[in-house]
N, CA, C and O atoms as a GROMACS GRO file, in nm:
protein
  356
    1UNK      N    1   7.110   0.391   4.618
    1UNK     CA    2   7.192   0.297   4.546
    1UNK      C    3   7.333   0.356   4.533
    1UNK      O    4   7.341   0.479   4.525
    2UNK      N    5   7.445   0.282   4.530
    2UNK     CA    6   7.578   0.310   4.549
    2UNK      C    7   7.604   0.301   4.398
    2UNK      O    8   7.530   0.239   4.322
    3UNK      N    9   7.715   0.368   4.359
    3UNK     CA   10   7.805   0.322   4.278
    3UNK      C   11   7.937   0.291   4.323
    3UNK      O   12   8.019   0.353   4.391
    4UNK      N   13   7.938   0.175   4.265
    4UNK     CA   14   8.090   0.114   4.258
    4UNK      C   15   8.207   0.175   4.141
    4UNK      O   16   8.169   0.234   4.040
    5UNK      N   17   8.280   0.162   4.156
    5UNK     CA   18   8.393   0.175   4.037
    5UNK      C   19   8.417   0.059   3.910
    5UNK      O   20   8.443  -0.060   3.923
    6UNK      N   21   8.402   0.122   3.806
    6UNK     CA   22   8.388   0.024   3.714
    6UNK      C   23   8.527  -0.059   3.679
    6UNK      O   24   8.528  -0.152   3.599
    7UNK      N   25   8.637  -0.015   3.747
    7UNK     CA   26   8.753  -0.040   3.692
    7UNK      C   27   8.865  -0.022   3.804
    7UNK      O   28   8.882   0.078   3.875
    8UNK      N   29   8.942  -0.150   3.804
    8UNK     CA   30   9.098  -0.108   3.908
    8UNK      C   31   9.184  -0.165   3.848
    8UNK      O   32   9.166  -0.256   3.767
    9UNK      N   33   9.334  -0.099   3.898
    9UNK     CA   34   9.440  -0.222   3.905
    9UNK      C   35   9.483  -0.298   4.015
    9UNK      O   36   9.487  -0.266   4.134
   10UNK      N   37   9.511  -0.388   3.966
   10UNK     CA   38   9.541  -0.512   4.073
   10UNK      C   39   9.678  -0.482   4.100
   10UNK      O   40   9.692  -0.363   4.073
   11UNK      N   41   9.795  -0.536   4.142
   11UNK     CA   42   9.906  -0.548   4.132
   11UNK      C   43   9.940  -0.640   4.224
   11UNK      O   44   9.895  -0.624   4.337
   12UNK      N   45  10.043  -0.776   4.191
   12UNK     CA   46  10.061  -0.869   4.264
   12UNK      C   47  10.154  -0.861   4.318
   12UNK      O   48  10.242  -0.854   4.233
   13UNK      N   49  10.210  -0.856   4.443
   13UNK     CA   50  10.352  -0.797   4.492
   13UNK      C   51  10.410  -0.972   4.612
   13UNK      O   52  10.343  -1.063   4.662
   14UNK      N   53  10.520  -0.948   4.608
   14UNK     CA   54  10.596  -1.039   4.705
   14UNK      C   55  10.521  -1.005   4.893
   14UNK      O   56  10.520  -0.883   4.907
   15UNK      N   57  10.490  -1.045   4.966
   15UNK     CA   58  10.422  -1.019   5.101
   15UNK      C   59  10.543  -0.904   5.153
   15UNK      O   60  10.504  -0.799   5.205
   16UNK      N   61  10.700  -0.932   5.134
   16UNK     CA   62  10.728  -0.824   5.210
   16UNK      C   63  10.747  -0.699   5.167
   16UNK      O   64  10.792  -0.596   5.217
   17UNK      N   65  10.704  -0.730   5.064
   17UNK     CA   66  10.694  -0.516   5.027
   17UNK      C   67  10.594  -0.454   5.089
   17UNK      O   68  10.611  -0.350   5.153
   18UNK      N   69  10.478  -0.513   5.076
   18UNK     CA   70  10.384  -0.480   5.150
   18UNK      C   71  10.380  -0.398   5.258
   18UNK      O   72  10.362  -0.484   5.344
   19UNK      N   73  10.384  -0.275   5.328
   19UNK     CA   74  10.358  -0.227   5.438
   19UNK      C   75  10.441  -0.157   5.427
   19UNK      O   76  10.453  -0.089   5.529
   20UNK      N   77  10.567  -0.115   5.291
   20UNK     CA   78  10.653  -0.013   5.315
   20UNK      C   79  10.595   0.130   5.254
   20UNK      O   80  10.534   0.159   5.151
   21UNK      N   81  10.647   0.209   5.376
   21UNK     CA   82  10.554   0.367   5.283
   21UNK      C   83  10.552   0.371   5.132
   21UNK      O   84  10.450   0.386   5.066
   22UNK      N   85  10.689   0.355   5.076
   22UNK     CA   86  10.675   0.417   4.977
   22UNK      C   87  10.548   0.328   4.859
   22UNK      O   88  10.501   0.221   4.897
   23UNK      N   89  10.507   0.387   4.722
   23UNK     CA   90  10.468   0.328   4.695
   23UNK      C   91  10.515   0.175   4.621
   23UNK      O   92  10.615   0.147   4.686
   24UNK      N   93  10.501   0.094   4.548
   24UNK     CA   94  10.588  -0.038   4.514
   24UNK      C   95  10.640   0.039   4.368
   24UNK      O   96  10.578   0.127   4.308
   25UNK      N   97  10.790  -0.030   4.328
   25UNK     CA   98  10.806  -0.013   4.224
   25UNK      C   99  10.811  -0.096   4.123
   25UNK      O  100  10.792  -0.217   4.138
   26UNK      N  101  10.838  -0.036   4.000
   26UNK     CA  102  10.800  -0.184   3.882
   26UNK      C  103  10.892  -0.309   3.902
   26UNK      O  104  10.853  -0.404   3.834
   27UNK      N  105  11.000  -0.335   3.975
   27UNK     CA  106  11.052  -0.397   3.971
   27UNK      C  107  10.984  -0.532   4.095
   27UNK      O  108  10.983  -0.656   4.095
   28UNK      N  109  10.924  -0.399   4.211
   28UNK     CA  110  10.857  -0.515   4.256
   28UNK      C  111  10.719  -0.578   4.215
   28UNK      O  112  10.672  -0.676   4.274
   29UNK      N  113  10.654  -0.510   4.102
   29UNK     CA  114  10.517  -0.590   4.081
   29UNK      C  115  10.601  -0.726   4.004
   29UNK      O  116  10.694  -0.729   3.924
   30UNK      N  117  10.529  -0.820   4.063
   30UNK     CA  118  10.530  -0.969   3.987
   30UNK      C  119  10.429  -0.983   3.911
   30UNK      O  120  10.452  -1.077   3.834
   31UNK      N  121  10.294  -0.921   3.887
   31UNK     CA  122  10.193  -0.914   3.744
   31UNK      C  123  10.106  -0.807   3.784
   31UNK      O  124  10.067  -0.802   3.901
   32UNK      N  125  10.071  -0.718   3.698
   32UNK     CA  126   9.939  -0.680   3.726
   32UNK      C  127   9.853  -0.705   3.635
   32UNK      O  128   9.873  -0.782   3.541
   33UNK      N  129   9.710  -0.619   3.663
   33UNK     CA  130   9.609  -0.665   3.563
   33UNK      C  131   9.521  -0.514   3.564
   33UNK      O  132   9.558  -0.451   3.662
   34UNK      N  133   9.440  -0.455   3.502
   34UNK     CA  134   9.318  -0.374   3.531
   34UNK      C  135   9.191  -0.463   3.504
   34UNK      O  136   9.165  -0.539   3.411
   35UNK      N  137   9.116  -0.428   3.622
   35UNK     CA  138   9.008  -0.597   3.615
   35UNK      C  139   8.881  -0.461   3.611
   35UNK      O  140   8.896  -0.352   3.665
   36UNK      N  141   8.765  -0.505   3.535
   36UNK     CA  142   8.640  -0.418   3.518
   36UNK      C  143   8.508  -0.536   3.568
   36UNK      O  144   8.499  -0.658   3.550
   37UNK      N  145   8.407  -0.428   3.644
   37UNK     CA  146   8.333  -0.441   3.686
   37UNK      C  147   8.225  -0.613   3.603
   37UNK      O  148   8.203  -0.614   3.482
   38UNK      N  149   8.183  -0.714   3.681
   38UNK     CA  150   8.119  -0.762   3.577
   38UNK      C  151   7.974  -0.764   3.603
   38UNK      O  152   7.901  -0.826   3.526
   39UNK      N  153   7.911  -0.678   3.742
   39UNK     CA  154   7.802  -0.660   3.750
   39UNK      C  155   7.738  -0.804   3.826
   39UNK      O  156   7.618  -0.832   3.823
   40UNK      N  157   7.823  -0.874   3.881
   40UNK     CA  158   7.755  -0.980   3.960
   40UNK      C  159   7.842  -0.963   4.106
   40UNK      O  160   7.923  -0.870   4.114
   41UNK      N  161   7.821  -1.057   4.224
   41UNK     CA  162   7.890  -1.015   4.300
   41UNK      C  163   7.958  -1.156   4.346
   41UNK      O  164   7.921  -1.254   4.281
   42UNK      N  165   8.055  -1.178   4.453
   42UNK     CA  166   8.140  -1.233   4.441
   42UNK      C  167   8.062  -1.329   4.523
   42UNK      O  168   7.945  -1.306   4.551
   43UNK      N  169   8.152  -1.486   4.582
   43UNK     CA  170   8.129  -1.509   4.730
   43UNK      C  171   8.147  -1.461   4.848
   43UNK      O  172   8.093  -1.487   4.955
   44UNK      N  173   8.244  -1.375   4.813
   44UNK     CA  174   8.220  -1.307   4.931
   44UNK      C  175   8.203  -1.196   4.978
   44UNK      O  176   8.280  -1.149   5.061
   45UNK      N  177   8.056  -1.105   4.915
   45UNK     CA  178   7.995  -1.065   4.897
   45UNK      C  179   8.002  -0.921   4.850
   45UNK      O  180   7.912  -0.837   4.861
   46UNK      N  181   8.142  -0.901   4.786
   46UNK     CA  182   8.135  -0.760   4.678
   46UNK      C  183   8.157  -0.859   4.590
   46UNK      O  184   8.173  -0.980   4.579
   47UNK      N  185   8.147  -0.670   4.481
   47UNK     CA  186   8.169  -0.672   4.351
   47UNK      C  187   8.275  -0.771   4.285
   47UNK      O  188   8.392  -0.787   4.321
   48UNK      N  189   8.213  -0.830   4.188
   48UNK     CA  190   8.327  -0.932   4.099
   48UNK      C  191   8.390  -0.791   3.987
   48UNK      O  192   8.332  -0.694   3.937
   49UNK      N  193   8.517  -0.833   3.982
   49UNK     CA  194   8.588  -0.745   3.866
   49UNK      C  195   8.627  -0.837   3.812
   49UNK      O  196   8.629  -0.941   3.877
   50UNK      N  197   8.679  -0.841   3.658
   50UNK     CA  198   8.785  -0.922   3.585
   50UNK      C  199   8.800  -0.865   3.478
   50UNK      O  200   8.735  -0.777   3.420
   51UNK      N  201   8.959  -0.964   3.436
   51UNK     CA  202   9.019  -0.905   3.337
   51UNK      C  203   9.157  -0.944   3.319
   51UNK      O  204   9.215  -0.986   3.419
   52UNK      N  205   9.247  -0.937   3.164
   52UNK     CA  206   9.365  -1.015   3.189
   52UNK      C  207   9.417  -1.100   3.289
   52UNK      O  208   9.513  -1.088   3.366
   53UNK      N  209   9.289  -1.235   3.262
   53UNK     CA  210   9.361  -1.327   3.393
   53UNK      C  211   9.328  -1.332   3.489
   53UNK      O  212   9.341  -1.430   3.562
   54UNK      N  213   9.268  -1.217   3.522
   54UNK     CA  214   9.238  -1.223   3.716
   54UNK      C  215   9.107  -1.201   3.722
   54UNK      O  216   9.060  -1.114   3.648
   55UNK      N  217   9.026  -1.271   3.805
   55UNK     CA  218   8.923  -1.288   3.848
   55UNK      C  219   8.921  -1.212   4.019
   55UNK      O  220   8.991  -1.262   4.106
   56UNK      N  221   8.845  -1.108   4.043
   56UNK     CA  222   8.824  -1.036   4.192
   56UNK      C  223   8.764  -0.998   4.215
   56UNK      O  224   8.707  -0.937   4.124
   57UNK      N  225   8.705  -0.984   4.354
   57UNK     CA  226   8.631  -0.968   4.484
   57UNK      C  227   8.628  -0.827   4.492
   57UNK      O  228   8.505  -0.816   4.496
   58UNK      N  229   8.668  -0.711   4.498
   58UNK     CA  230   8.738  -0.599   4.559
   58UNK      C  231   8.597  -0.530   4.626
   58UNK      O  232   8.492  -0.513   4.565
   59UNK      N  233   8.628  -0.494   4.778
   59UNK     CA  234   8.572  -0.423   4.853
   59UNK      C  235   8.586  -0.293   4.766
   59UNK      O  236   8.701  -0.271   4.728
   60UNK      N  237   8.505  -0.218   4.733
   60UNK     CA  238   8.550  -0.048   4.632
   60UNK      C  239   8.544   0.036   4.768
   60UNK      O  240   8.600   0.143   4.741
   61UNK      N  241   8.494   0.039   4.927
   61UNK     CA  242   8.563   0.154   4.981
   61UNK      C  243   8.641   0.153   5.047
   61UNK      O  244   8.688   0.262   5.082
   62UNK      N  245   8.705   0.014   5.106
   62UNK     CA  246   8.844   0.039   5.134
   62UNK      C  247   8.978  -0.052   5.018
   62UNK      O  248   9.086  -0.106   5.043
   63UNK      N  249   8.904  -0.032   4.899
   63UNK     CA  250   8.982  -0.052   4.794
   63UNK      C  251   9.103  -0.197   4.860
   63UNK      O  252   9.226  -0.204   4.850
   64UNK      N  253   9.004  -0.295   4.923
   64UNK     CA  254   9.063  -0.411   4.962
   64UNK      C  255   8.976  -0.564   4.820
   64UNK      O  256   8.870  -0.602   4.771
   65UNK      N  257   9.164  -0.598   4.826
   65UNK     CA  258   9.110  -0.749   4.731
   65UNK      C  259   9.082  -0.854   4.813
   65UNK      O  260   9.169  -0.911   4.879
   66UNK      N  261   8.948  -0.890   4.814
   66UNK     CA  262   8.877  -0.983   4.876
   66UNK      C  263   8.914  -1.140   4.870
   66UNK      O  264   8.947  -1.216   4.961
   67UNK      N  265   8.904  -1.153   4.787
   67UNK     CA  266   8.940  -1.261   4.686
   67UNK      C  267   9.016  -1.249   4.577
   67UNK      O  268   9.036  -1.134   4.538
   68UNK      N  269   9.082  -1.370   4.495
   68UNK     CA  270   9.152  -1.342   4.359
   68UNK      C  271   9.190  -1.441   4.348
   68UNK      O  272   9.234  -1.516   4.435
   69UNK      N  273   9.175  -1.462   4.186
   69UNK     CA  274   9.223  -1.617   4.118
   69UNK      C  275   9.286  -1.514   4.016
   69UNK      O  276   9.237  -1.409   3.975
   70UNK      N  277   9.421  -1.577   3.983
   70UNK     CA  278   9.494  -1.510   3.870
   70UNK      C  279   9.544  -1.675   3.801
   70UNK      O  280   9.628  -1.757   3.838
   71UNK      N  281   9.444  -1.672   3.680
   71UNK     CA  282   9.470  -1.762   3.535
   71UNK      C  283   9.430  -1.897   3.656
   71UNK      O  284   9.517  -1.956   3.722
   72UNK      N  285   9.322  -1.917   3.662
   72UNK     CA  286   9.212  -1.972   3.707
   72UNK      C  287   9.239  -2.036   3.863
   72UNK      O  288   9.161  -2.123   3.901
   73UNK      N  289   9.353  -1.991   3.958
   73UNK     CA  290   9.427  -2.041   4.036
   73UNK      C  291   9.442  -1.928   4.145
   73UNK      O  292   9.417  -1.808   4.131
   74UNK      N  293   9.493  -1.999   4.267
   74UNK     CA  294   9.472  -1.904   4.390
   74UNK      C  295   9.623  -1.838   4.426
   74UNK      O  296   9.704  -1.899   4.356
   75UNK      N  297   9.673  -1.765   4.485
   75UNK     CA  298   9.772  -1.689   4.458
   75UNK      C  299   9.866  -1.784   4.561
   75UNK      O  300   9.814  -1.829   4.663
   76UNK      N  301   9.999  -1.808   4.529
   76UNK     CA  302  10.102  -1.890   4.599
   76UNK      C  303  10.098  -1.813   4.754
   76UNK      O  304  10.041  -1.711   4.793
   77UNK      N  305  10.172  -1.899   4.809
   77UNK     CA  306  10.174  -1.851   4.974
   77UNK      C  307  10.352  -1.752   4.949
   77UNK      O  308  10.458  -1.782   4.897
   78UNK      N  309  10.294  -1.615   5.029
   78UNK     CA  310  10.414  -1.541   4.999
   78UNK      C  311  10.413  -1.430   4.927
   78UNK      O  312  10.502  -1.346   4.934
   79UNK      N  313  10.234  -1.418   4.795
   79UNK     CA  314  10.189  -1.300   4.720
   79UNK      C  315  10.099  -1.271   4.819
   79UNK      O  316  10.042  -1.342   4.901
   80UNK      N  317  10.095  -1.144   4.795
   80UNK     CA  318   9.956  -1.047   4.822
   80UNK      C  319   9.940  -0.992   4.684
   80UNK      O  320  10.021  -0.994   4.592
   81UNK      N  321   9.812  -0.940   4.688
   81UNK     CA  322   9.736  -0.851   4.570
   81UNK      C  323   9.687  -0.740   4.668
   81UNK      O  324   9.643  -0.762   4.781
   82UNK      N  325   9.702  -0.598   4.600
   82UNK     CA  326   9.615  -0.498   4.638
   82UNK      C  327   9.587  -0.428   4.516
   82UNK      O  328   9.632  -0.437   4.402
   83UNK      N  329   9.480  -0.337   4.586
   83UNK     CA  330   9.427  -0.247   4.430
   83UNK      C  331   9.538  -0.076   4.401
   83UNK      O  332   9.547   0.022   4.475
   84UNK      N  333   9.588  -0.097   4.300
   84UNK     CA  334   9.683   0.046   4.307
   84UNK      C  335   9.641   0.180   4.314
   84UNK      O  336   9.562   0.224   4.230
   85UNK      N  337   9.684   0.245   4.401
   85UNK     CA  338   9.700   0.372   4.420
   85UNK      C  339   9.677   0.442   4.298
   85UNK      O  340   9.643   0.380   4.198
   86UNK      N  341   9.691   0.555   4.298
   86UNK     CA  342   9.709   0.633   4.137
   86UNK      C  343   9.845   0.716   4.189
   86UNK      O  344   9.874   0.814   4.120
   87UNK      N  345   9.931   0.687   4.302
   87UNK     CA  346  10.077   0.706   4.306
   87UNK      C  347  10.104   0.594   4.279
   87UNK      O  348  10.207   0.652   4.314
   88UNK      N  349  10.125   0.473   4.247
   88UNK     CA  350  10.119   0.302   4.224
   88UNK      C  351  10.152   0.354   4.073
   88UNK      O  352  10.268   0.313   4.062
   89UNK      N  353  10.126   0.407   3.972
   89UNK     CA  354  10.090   0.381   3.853
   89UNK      C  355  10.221   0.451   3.792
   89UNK      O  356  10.237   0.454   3.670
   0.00000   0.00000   0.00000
């Protein structure tokens, strides 16, 4: 049996920050959240997390957001979500 991580942050960023080395800065997060484990699993087929607002999917080993509804809604065309680094923070 695996363990998952009980806990991440999300961080919602604009699509083109995305892919630059450095890590994002506060100016570019547009929301984050720390979403915790809720012990069921998603549709598509990891772990559900939630928390302030956001409802997620997150793959825990390549720390990919699967899915995500932030305040019961799907993210505009133009966000990405990923899970933060602990250089992110």
């Amino acid at each position: 049996m695996s363990t998952h991580p009980q806990r991440f942050e999300i961080l919602v960023l604009p699509e083109h920050v995305v892919g630059h080395e450095d890590a994002p800065t506060a100016q570019d997060v547009i929301r984050s959240a720390v979403v915790e484990a809720t012990g069921e699993w998603g549709a598509s087929g990891y772990p559900r997390y939630e928390g302030q607002g956001m409802v997620a999917d997150i793959d825990p080993e390549t720390r990919t957001v699967e899915a995500l509804l932030v305040d019961g809604s799907e993210l505009d065309y133009g966000l990405t979500a990923r899970v933060a680094r602990a250089a992110d923070r």
